[in-house]
C-alpha positions in Angstrom: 154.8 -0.8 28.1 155.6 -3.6 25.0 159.6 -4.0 26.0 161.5 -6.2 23.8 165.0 -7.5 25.1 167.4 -8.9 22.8 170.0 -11.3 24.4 169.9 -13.9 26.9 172.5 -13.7 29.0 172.7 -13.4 32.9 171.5 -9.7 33.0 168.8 -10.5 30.2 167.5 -13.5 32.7 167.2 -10.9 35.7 165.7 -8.1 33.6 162.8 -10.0 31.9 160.7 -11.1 35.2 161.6 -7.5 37.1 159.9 -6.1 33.6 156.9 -8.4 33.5 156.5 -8.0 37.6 156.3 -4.0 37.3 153.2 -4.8 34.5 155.3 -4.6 31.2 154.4 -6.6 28.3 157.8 -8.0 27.3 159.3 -10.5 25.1 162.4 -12.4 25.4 164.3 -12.7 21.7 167.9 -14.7 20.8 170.2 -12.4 20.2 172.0 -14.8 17.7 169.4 -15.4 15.7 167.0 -12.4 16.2 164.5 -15.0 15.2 160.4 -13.3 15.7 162.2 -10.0 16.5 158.9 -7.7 16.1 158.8 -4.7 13.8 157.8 -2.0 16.7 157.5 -1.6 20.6 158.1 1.0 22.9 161.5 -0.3 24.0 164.1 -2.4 22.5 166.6 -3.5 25.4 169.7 -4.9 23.8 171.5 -6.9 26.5 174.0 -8.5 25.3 178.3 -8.4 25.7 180.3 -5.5 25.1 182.1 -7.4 21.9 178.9 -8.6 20.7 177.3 -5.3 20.8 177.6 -3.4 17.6 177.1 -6.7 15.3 173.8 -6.8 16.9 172.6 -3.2 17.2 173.4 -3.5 13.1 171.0 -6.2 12.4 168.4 -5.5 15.1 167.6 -1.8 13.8 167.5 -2.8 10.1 164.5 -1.8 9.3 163.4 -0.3 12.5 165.3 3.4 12.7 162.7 5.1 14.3 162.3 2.7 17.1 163.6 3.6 20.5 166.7 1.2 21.2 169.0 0.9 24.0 171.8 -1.6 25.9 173.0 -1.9 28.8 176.3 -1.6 29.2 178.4 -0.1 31.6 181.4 1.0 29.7 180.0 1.6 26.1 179.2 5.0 25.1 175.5 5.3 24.0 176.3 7.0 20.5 177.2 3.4 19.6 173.4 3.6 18.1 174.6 6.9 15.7 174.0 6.0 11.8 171.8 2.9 12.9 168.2 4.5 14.2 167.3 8.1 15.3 166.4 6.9 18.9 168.4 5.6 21.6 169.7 5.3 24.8 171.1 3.5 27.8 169.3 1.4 30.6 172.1 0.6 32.9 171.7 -1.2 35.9 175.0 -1.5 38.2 175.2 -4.8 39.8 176.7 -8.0 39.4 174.5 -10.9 38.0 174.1 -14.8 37.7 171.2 -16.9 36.4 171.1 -18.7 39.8 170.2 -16.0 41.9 167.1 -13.4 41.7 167.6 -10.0 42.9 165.8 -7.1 44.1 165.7 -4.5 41.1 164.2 -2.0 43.3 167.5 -1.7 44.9 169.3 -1.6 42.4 170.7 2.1 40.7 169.7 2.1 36.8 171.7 4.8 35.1 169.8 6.0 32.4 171.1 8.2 29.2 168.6 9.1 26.4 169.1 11.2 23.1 166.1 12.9 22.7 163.4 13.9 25.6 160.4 12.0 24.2 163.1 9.1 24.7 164.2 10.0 28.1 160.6 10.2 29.5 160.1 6.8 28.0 163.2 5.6 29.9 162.7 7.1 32.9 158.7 5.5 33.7 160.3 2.3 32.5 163.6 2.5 35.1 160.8 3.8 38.1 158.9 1.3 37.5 161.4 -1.5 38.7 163.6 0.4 40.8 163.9 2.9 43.4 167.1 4.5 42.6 167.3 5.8 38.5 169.6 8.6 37.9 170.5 10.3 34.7 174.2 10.0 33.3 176.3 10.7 30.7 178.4 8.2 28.9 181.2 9.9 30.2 180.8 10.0 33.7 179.5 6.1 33.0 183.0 5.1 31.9 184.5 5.8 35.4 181.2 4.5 37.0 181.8 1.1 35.4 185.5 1.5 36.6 184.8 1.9 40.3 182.7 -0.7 39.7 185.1 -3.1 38.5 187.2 -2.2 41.5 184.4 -2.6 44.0 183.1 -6.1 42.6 185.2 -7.5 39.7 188.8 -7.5 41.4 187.5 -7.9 45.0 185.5 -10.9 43.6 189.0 -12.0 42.5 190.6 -11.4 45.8 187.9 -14.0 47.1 189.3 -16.3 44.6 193.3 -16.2 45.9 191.7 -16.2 49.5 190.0 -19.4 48.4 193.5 -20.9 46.6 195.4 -20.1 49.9 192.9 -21.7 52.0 192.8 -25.0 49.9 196.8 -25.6 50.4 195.8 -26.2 53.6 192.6 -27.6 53.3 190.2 -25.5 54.6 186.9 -24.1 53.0 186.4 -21.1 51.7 183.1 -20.4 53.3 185.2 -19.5 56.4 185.6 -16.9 55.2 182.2 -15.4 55.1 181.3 -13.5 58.0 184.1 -11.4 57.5 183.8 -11.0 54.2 180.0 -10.0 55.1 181.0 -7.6 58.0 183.7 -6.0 55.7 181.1 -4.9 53.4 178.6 -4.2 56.1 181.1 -1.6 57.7 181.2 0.4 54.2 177.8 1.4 54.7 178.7 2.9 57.5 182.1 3.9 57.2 184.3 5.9 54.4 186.1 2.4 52.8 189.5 4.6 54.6 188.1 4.2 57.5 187.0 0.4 57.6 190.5 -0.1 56.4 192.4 -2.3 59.0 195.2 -5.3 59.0 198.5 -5.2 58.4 199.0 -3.0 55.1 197.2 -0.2 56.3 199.8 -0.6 59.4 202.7 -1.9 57.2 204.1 -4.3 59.9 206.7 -5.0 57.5 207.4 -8.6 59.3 203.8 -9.9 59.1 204.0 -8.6 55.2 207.3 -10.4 54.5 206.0 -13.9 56.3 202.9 -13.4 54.7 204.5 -12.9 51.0 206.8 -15.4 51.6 203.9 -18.2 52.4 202.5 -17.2 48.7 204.0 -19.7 46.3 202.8 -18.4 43.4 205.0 -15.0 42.1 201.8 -13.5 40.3 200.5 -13.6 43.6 203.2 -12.4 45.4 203.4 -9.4 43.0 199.5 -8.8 43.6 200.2 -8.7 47.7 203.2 -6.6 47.8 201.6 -4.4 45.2 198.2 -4.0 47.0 200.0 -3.8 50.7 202.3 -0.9 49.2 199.5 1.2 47.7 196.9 0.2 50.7 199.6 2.1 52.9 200.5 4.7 50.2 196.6 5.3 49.5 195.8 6.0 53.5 198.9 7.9 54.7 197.9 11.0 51.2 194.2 10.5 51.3 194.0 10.9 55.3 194.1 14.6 55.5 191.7 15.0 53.3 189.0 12.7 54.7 189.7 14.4 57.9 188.5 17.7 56.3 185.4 16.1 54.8 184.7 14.7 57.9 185.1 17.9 59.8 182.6 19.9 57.1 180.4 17.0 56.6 180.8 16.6 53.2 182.1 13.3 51.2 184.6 13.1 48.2 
């Protein structure tokens, strides 16, 4: 399949050798310039910031408005493309990405969204062919997939980063940290997230949490602990009943 993707960015860097792996003919185009843009393929993969995204989808389809386009983000609705060309879509593959590490598409869950069924047949043997999981979903259910998203990895990623400022005050690295950070995420394979919970929030031993704020020298971080320590407590004690009860018919919420 000729697949052109426009942007090159971190996802852009991962996408282009899954692409060319699975067999696809695919060329990698500036999305500043849009300099040897071609006229046709069968996919045009914009990937390229949320901000950016419409300045770009206006000068990339000039000229092109019955070729299939499509981006990739997680929190943009796909009728972004309306008034531009008569066929588009989404090609949205959850996970984090850097330009210094490769990862395994075929693990990866593509969500895909597609206007018209000639389009959606094209999107779907493109998704299979690089990963395992593709499921089709709307831009609305999207939106709160790419906000349980940034819970999972965005704001946890930045709980690394306060773990890593604590540790340095006393000098001590952050890779310390690892194998629980690695066993914590191992466990939520296994386990509801409610039920991996532990430590002293879930518990609220109020003394540990007062020395514990108190040590924080920072007050945006002090606000971020009590803050997460109060709803961590508040979030198990209202939620417990009813993962009992999904436990007890076998069925997750």
């Amino acid at each position: 399949m000729k697949t052109v993707i426009i942007g090159r960015g971190r996802l852009a860097t991962n996408l282009l050798p899954a692409l060319q792996k699975a067999g696809h003919e695919v060329s990698s185009i500036n999305s500043r310039t849009l300099e040897n843009l071609p006229h046709e393929a069968d996919v045009f993969i914009i990937a390229v910031k949320d901000s950016a995204l419409q300045e770009v989808i206006g000068k990339a389809t000039k000229g092109r408005e019955e070729q299939l386009f499509v981006h990739t983000a997680g929190s943009m609705p796909m009728d972004i493309f309306k008034g531009y060309t008569n066929r588009y879509g989404v090609f949205y593959p959850m996970q984090t990405f850097s330009k210094e590490r490769r990862v395994d598409f075929r693990e990866i869950p593509l969500f895909i969204e597609a206007e018209d069924s000639d389009s959606d047949t094209i999107l779907h043997q493109l998704a299979e062919s690089i990963s395992e999981r593709v499921y089709e979903l709307s831009s609305e259910q999207r939106k709160y997939l790419h906000l349980a998203a940034v819970f999972a990895c965005n704001f946890a990623n930045h709980c690394y980063a306060m773990s890593a400022e604590v540790l340095s005050q006393v000098h001590l690295p952050f890779d310390i940290m690892l194998p629980l950070i690695d066993e914590t995420a191992r466990k939520v394979h296994e386990l509801h997230p409610l039920d991996a919970q532990t430590g002293p929030a879930v518990r609220y031993d109020e003394n540990v949490i007062q020395m514990q704020q108190s040590l924080l020298q920072d007050a945006d971080m002090q606000a971020v602990y009590k803050l997460l320590s109060q709803h961590i407590h508040q979030f198990a004690n209202e939620n417990h009943d009813q993962l009992r009860l999904t436990e007890d018919t076998g069925h997750r919420v």
